[in-house]
Structures are given as C-alpha cells and as structure tokens.
PyMOL Python script that loads the backbone (N, CA, C, O; Angstrom):
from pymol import cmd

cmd.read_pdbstr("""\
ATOM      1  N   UNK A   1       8.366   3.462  55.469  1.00  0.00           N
ATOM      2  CA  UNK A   1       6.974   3.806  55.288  1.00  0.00           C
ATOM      3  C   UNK A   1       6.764   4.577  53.980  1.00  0.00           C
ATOM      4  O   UNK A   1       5.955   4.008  53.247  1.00  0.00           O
ATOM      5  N   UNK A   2       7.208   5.578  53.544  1.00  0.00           N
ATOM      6  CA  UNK A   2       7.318   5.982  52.161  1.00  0.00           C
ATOM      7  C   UNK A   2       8.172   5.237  50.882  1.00  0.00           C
ATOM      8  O   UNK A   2       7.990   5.305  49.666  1.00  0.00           O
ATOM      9  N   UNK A   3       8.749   4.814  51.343  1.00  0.00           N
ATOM     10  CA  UNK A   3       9.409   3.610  50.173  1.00  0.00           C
ATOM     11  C   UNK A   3       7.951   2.734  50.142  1.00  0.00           C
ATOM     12  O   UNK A   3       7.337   2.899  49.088  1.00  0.00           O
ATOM     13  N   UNK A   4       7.486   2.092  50.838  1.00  0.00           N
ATOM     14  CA  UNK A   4       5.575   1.469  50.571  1.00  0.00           C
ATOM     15  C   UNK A   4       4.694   1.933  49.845  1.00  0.00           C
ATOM     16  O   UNK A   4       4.122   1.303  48.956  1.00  0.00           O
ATOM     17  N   UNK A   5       4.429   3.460  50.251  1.00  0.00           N
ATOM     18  CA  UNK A   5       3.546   4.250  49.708  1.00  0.00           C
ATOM     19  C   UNK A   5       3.830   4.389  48.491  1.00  0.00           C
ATOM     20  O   UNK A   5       2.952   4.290  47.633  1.00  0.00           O
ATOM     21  N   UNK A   6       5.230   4.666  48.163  1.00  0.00           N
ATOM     22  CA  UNK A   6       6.042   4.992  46.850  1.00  0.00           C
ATOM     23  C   UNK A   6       5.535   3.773  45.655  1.00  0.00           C
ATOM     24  O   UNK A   6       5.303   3.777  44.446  1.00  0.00           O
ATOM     25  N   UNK A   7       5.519   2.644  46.898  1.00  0.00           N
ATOM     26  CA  UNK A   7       5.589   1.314  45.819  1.00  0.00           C
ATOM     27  C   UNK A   7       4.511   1.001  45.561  1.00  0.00           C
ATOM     28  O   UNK A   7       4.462   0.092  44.733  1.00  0.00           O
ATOM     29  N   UNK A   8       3.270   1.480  46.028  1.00  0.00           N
ATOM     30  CA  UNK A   8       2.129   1.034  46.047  1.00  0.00           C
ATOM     31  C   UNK A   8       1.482   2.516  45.362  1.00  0.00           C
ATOM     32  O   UNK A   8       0.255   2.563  45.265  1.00  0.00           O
ATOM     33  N   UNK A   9       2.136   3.486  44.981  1.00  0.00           N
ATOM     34  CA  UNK A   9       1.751   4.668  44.076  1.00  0.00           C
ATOM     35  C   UNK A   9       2.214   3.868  42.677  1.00  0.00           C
ATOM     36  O   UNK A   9       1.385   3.627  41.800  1.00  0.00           O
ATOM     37  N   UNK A  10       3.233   3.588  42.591  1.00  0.00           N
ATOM     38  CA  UNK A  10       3.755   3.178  41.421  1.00  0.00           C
ATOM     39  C   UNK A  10       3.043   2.246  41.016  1.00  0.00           C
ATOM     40  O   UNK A  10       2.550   2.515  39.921  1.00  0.00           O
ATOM     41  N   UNK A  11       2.759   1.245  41.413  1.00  0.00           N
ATOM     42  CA  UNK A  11       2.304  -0.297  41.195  1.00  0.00           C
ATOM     43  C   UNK A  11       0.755   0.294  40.620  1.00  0.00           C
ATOM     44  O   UNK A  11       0.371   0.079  39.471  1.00  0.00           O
ATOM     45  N   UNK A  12      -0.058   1.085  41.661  1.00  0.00           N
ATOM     46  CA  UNK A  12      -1.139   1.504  41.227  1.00  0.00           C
ATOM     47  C   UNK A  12      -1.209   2.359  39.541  1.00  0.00           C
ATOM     48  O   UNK A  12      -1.854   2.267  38.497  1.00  0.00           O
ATOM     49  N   UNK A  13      -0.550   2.852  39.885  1.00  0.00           N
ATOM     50  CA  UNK A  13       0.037   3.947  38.521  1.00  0.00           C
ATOM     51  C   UNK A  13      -0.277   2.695  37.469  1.00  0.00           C
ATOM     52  O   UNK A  13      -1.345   2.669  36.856  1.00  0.00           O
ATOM     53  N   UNK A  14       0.764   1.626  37.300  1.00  0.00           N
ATOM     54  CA  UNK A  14       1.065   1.226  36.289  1.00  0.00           C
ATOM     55  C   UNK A  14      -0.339   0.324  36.222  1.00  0.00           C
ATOM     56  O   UNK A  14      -0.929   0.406  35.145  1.00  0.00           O
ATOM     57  N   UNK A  15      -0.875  -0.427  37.122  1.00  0.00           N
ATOM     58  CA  UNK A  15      -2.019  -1.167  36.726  1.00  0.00           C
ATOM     59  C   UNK A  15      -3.480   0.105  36.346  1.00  0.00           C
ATOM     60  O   UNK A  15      -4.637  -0.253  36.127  1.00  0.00           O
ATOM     61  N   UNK A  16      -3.202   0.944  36.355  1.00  0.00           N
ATOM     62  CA  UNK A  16      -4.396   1.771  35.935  1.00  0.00           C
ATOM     63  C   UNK A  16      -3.854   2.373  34.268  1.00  0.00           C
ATOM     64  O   UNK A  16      -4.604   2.531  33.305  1.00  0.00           O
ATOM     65  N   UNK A  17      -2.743   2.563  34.291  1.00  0.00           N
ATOM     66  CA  UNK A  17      -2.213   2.878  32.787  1.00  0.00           C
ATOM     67  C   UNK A  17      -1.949   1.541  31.597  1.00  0.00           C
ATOM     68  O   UNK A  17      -2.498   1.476  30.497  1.00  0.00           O
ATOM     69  N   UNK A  18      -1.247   0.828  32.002  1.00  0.00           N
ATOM     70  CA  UNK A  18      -1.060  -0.247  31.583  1.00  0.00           C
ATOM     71  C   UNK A  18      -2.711  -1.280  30.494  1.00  0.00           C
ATOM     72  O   UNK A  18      -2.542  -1.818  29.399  1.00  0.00           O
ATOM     73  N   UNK A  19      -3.530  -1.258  30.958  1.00  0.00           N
ATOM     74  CA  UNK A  19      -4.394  -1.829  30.346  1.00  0.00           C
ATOM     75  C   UNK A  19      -5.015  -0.706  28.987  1.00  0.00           C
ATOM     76  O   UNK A  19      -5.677  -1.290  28.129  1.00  0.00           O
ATOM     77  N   UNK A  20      -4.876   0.376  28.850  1.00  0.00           N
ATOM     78  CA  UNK A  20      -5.025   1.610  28.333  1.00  0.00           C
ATOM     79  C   UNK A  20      -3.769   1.675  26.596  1.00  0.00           C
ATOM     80  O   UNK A  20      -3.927   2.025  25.427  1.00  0.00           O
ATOM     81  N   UNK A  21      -2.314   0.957  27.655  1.00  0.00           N
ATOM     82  CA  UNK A  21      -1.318   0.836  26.661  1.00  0.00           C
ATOM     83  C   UNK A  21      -1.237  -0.318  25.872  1.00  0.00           C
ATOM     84  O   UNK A  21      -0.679  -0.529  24.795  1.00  0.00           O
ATOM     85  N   UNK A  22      -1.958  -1.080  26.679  1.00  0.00           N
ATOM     86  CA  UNK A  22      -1.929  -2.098  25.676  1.00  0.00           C
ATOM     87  C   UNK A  22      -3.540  -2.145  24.361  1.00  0.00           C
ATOM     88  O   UNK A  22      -3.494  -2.262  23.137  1.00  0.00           O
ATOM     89  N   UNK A  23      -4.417  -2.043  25.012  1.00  0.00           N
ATOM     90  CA  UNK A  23      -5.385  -1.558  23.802  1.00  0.00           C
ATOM     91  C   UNK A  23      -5.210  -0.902  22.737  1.00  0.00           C
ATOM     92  O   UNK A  23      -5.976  -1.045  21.784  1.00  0.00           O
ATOM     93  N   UNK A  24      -4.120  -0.024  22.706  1.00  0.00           N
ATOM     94  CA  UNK A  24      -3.894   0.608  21.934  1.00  0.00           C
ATOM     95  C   UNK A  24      -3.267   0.150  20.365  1.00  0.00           C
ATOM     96  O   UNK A  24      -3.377   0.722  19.281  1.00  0.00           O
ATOM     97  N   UNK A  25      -2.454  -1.341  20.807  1.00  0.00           N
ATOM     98  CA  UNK A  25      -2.240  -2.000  19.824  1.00  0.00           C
ATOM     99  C   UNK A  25      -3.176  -2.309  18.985  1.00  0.00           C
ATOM    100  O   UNK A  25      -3.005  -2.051  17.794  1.00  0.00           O
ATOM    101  N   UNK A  26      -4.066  -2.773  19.322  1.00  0.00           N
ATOM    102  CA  UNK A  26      -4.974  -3.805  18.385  1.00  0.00           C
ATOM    103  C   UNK A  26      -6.369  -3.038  18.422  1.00  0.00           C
ATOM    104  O   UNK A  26      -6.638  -2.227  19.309  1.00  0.00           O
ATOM    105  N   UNK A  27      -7.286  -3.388  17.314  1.00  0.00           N
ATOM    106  CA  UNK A  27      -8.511  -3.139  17.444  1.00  0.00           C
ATOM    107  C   UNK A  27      -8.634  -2.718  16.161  1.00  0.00           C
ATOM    108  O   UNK A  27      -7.720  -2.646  15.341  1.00  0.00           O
ATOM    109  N   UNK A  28     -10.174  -2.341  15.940  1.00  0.00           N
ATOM    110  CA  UNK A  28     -11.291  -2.488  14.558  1.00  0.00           C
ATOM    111  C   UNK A  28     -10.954  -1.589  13.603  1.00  0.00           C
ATOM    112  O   UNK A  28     -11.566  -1.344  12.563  1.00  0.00           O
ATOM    113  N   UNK A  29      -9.508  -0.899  14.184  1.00  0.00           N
ATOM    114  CA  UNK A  29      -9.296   0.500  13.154  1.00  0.00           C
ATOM    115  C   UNK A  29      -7.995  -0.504  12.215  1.00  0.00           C
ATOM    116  O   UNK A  29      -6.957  -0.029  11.755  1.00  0.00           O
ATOM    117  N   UNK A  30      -8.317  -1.575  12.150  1.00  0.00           N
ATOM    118  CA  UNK A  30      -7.289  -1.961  11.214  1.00  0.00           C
ATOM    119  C   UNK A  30      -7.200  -1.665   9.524  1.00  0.00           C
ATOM    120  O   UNK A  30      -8.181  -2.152   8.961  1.00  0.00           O
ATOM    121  N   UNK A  31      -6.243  -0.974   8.580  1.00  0.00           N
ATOM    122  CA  UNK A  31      -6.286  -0.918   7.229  1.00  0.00           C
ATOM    123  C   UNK A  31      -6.268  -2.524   6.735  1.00  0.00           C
ATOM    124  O   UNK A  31      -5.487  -3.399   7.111  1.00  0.00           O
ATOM    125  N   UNK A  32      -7.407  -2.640   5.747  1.00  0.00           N
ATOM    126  CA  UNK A  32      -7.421  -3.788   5.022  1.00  0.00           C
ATOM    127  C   UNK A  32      -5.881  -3.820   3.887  1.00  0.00           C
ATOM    128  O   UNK A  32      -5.266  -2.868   3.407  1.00  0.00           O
ATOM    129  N   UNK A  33      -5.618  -5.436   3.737  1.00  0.00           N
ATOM    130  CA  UNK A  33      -4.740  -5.251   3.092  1.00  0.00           C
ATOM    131  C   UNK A  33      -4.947  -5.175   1.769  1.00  0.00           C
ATOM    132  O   UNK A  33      -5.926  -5.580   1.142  1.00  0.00           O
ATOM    133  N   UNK A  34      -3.776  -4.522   1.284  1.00  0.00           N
ATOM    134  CA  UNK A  34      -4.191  -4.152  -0.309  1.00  0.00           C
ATOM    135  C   UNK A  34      -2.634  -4.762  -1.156  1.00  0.00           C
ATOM    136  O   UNK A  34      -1.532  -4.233  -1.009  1.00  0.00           O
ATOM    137  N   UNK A  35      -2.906  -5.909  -1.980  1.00  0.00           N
ATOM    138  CA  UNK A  35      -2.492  -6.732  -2.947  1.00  0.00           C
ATOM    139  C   UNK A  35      -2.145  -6.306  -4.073  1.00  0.00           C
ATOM    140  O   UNK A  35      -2.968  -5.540  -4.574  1.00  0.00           O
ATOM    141  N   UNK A  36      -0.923  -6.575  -4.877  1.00  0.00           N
ATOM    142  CA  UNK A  36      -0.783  -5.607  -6.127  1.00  0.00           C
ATOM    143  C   UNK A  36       0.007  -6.663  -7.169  1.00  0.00           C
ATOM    144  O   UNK A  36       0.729  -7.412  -6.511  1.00  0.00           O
ATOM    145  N   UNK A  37       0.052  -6.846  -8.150  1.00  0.00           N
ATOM    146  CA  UNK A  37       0.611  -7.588  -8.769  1.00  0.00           C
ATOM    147  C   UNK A  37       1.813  -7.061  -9.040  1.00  0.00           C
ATOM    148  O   UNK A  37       1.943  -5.838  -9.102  1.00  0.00           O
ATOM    149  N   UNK A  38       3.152  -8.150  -9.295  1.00  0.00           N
ATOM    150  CA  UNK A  38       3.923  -7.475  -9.881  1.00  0.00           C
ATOM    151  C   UNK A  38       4.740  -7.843 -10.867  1.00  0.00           C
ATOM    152  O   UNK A  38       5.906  -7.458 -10.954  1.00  0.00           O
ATOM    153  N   UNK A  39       4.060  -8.764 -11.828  1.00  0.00           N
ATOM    154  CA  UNK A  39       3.916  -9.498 -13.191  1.00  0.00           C
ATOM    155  C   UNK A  39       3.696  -8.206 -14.075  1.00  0.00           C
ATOM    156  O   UNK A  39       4.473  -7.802 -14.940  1.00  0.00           O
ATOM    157  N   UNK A  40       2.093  -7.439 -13.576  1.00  0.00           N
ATOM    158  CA  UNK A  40       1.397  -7.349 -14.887  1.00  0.00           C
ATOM    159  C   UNK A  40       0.853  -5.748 -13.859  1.00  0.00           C
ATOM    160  O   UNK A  40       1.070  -5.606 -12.656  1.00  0.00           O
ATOM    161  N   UNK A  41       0.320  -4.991 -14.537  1.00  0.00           N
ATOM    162  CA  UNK A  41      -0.832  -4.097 -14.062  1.00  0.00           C
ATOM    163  C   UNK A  41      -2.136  -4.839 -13.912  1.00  0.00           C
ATOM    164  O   UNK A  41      -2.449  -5.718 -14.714  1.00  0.00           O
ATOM    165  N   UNK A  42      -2.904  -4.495 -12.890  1.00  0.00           N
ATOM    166  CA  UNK A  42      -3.660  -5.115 -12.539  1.00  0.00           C
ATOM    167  C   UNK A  42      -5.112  -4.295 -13.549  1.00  0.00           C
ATOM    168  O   UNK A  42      -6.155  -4.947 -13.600  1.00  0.00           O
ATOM    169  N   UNK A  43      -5.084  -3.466 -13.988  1.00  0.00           N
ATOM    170  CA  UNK A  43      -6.147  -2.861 -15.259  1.00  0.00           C
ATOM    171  C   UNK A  43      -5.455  -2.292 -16.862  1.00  0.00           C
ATOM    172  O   UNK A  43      -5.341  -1.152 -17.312  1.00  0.00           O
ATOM    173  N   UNK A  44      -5.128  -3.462 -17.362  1.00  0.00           N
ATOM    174  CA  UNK A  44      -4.535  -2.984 -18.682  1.00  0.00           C
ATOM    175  C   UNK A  44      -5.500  -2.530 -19.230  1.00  0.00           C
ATOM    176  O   UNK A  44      -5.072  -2.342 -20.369  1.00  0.00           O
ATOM    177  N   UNK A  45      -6.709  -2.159 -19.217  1.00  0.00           N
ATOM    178  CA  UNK A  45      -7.257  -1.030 -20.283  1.00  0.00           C
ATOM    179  C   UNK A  45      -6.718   0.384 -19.676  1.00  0.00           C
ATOM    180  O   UNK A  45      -5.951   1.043 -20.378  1.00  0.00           O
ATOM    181  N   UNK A  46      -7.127   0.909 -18.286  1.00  0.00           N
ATOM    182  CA  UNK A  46      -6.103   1.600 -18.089  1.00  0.00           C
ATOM    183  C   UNK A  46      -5.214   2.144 -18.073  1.00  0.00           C
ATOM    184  O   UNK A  46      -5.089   3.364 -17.959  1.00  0.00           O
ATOM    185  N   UNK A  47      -4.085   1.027 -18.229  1.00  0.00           N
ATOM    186  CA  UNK A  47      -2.876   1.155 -18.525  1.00  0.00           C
ATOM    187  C   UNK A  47      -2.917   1.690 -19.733  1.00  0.00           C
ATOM    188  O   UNK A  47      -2.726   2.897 -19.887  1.00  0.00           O
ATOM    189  N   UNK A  48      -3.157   0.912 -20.692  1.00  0.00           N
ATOM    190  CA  UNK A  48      -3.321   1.185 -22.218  1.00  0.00           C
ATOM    191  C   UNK A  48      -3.593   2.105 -22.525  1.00  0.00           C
ATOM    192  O   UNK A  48      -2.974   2.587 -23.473  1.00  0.00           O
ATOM    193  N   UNK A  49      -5.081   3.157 -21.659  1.00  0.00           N
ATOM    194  CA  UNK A  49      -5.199   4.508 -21.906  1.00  0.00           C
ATOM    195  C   UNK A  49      -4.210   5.751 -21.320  1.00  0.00           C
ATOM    196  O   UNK A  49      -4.581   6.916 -21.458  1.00  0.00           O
ATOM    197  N   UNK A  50      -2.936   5.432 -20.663  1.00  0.00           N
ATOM    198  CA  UNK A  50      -2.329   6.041 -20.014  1.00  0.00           C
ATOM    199  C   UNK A  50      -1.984   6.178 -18.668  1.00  0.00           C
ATOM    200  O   UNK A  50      -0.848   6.581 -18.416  1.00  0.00           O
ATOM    201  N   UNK A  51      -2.955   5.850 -17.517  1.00  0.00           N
ATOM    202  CA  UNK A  51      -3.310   5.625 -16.329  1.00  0.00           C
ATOM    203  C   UNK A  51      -2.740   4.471 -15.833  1.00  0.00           C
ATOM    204  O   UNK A  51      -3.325   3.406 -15.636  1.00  0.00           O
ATOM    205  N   UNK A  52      -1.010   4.842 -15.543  1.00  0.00           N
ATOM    206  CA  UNK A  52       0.055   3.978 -15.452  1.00  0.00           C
ATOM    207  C   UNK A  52      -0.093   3.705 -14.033  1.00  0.00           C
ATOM    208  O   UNK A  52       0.216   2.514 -14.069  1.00  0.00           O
ATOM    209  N   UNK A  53      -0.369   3.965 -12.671  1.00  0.00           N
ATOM    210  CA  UNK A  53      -0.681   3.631 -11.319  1.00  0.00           C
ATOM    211  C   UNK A  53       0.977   3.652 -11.268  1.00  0.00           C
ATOM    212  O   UNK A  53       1.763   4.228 -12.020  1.00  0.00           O
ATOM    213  N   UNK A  54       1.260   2.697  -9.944  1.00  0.00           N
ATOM    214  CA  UNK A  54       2.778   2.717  -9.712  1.00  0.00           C
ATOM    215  C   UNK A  54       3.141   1.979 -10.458  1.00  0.00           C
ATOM    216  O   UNK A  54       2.245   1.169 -10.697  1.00  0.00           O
ATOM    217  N   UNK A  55       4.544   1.679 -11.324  1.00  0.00           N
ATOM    218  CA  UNK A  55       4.911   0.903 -12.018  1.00  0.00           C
ATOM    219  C   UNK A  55       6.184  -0.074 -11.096  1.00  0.00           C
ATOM    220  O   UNK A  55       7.239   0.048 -10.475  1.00  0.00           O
ATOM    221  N   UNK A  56       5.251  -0.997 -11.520  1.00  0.00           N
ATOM    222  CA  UNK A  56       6.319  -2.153 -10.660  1.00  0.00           C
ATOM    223  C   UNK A  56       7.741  -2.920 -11.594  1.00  0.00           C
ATOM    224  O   UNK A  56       7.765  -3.057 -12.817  1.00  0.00           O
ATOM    225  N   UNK A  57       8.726  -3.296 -10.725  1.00  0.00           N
ATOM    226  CA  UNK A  57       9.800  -3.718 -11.656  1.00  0.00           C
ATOM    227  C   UNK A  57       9.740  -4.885 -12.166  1.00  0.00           C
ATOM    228  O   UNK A  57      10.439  -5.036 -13.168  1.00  0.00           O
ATOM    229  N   UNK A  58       8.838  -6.219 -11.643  1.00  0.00           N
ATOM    230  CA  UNK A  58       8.572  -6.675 -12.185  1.00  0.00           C
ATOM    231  C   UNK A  58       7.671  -7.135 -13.277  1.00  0.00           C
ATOM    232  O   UNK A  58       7.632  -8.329 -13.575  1.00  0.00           O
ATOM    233  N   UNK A  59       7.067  -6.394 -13.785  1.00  0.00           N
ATOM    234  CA  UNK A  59       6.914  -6.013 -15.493  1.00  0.00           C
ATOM    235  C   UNK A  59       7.393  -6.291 -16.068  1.00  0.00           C
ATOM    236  O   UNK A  59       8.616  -6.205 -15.948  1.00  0.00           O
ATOM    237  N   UNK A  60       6.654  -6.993 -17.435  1.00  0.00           N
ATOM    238  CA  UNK A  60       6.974  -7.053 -18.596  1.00  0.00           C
ATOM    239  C   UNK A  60       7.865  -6.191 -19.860  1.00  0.00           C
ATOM    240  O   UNK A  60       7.583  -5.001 -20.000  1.00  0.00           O
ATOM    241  N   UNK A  61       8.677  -6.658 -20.550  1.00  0.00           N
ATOM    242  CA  UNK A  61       9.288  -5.370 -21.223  1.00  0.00           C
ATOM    243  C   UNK A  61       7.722  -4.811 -22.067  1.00  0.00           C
ATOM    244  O   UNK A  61       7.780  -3.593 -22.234  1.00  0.00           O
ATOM    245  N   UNK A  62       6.862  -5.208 -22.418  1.00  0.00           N
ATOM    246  CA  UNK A  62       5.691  -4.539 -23.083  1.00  0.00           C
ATOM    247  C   UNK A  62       5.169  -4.020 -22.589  1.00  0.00           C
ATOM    248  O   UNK A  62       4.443  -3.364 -23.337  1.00  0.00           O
ATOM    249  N   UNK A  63       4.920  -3.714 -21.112  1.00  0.00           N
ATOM    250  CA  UNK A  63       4.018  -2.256 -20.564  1.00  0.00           C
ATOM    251  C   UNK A  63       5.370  -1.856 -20.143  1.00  0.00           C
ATOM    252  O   UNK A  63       5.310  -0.626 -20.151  1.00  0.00           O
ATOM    253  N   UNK A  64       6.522  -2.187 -19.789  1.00  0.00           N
ATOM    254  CA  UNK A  64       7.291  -1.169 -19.730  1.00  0.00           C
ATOM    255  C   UNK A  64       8.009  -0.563 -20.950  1.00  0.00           C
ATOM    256  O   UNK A  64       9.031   0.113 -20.824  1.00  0.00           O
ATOM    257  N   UNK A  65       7.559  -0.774 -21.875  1.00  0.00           N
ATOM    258  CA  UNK A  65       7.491   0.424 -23.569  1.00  0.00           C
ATOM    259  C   UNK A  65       6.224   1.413 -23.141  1.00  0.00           C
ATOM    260  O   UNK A  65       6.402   2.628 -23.051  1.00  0.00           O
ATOM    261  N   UNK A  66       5.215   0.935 -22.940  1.00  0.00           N
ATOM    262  CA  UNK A  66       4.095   1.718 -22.681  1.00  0.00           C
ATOM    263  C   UNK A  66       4.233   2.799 -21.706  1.00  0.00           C
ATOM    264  O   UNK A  66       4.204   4.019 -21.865  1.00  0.00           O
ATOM    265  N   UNK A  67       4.384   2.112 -20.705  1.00  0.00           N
ATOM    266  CA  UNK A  67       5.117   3.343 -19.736  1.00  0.00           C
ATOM    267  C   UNK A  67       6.241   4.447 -20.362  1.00  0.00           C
ATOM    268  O   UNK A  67       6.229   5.668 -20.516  1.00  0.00           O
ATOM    269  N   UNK A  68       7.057   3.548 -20.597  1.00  0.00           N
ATOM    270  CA  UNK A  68       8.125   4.774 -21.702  1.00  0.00           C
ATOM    271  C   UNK A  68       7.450   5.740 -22.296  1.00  0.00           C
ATOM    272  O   UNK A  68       7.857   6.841 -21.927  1.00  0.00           O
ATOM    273  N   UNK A  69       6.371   5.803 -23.256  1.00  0.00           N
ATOM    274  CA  UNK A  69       5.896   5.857 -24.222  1.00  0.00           C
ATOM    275  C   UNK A  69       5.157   7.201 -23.560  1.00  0.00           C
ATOM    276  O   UNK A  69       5.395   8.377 -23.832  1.00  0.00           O
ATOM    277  N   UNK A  70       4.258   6.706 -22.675  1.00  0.00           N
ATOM    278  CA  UNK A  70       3.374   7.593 -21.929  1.00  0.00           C
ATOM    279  C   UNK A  70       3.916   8.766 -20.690  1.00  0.00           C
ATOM    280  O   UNK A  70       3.327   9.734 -20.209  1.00  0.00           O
ATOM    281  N   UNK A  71       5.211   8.235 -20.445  1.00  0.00           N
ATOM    282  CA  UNK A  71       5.950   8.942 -19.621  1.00  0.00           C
ATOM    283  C   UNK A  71       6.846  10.219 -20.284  1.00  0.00           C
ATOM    284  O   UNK A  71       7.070  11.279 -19.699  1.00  0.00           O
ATOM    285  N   UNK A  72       7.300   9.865 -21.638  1.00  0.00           N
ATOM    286  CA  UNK A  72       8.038  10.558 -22.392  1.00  0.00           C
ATOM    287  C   UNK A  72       6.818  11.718 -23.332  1.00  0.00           C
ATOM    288  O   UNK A  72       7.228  12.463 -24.221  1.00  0.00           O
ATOM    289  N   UNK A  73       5.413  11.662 -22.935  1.00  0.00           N
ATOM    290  CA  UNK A  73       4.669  12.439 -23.650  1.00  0.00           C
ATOM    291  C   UNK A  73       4.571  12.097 -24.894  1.00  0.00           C
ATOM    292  O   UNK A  73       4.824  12.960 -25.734  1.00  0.00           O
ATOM    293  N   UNK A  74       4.255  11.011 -25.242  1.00  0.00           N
ATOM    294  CA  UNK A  74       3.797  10.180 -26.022  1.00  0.00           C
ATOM    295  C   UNK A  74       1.892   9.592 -25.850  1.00  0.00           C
ATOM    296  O   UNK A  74       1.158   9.677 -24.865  1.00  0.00           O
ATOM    297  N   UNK A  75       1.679   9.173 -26.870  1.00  0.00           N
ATOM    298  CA  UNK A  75       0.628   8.338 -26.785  1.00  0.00           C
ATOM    299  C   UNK A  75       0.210   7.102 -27.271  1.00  0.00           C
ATOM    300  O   UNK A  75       1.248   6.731 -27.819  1.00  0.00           O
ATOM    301  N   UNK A  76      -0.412   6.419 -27.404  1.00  0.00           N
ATOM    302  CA  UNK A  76      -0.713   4.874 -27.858  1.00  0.00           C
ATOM    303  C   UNK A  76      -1.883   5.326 -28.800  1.00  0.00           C
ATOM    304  O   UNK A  76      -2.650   6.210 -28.418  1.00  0.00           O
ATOM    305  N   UNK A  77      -2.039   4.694 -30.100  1.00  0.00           N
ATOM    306  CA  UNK A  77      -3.039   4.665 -30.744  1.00  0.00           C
ATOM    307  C   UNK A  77      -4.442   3.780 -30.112  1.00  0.00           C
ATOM    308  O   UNK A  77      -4.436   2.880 -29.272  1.00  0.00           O
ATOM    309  N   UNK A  78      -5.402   4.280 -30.710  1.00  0.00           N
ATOM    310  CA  UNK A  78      -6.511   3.165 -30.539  1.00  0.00           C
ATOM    311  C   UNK A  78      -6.115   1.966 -30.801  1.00  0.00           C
ATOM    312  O   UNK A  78      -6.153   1.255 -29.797  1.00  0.00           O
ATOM    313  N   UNK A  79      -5.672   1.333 -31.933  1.00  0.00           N
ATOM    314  CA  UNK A  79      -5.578  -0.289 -32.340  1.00  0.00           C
ATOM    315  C   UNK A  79      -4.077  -0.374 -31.343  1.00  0.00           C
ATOM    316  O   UNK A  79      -3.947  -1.532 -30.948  1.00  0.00           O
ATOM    317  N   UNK A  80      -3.224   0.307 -30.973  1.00  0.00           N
ATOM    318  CA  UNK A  80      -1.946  -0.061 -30.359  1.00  0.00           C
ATOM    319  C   UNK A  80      -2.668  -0.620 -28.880  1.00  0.00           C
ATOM    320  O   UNK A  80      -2.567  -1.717 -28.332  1.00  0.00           O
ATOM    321  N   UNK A  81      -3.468   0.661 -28.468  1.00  0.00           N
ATOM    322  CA  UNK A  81      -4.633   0.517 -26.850  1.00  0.00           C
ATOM    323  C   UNK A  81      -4.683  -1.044 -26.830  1.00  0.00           C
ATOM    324  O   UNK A  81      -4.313  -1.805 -25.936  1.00  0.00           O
ATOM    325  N   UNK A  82      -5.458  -1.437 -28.533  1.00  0.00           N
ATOM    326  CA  UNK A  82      -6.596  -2.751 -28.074  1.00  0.00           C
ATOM    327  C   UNK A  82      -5.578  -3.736 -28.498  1.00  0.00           C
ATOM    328  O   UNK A  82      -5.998  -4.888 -28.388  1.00  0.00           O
ATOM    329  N   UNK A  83      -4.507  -3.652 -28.898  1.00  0.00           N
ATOM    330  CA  UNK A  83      -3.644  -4.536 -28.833  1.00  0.00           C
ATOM    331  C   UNK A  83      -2.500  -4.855 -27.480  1.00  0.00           C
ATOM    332  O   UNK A  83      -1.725  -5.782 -27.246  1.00  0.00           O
ATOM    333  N   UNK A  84      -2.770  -3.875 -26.931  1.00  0.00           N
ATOM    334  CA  UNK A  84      -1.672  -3.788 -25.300  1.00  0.00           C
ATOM    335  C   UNK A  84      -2.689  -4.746 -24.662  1.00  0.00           C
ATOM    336  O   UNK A  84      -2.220  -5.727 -24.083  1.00  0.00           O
ATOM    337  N   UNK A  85      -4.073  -4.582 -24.693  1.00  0.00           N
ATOM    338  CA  UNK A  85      -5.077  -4.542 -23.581  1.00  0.00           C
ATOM    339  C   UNK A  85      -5.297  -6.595 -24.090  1.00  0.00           C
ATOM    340  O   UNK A  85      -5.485  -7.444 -23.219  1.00  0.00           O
ATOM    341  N   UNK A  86      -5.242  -6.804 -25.011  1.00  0.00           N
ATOM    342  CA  UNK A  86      -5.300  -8.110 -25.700  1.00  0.00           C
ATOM    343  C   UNK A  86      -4.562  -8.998 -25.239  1.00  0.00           C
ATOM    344  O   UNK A  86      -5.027 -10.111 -24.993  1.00  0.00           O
ATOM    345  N   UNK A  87      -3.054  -8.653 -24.991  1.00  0.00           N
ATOM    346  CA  UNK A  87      -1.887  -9.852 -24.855  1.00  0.00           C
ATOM    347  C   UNK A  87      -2.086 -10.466 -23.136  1.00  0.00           C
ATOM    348  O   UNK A  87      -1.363 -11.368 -22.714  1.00  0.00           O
TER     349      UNK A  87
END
""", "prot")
cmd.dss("prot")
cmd.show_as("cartoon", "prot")
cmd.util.cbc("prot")
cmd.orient("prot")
C-alpha cells in the first residue's frame, strides 16, 4: 500500500515538473545569430581608422600589417587610411 502511494507521489511529481523542464529549452528568448567574416574585416574604414574589432586568423597579410601597426602604437596616415579602405 505505500510502495502505490510512493508510486503514484512520484509519477505525479514528475508529470507536474516535467512539462516546466522541458519549456525551458526552447522559446522567444533566443540570441540572433551573429556572422563574421574571416577573409576580411567586415568595416575597413574602421579598421583603417584603428577600430580593429576581433582580429581573425584568417586575414589577409594587409590588415594584418595594420593591426601590427595599430597594436604596436602606431598610426596609419590619411592617404595610407584611403588606401587600406580601397583594396
């Protein structure tokens, strides 16, 4: 008689929790995904002005001089800027 009750506490238990645990997966609070190139920076004027974002390894050796450049406390000229921002 208590092994029943036991089983029918439990069973209850889990069908009242259970729908609670699973909602929890899914729903409208999802982060949109966010896409990044990893050719190129995705705003070479940016870049060009200094505003290196994360630098990815697949890069070019020419923003990765720039990065050097800007990382080492350096700067890019104006015509160097509009020539990074060009290619």
């Amino acid at each position: 008689m208590i092994a029943r009750q036991t089983r029918y506490a439990v069973t209850l238990g889990l069908l009242v929790v259970m729908p609670f645990a699973m909602v929890q997966a899914c729903g409208p609070d999802w982060e949109p995904d966010t896409f990044v190139r990893k050719t190129r920076p995705d705003d070479l004027k940016s870049f060009a002005e200094g505003r290196l974002g994360i630098l990815q390894t697949g890069y070019d050796s020419n923003e990765l001089a720039v990065a050097f450049r800007y990382l080492n406390g350096g700067r890019l000229s104006v015509k160097e800027q509009h020539d990074t921002r060009t290619d």
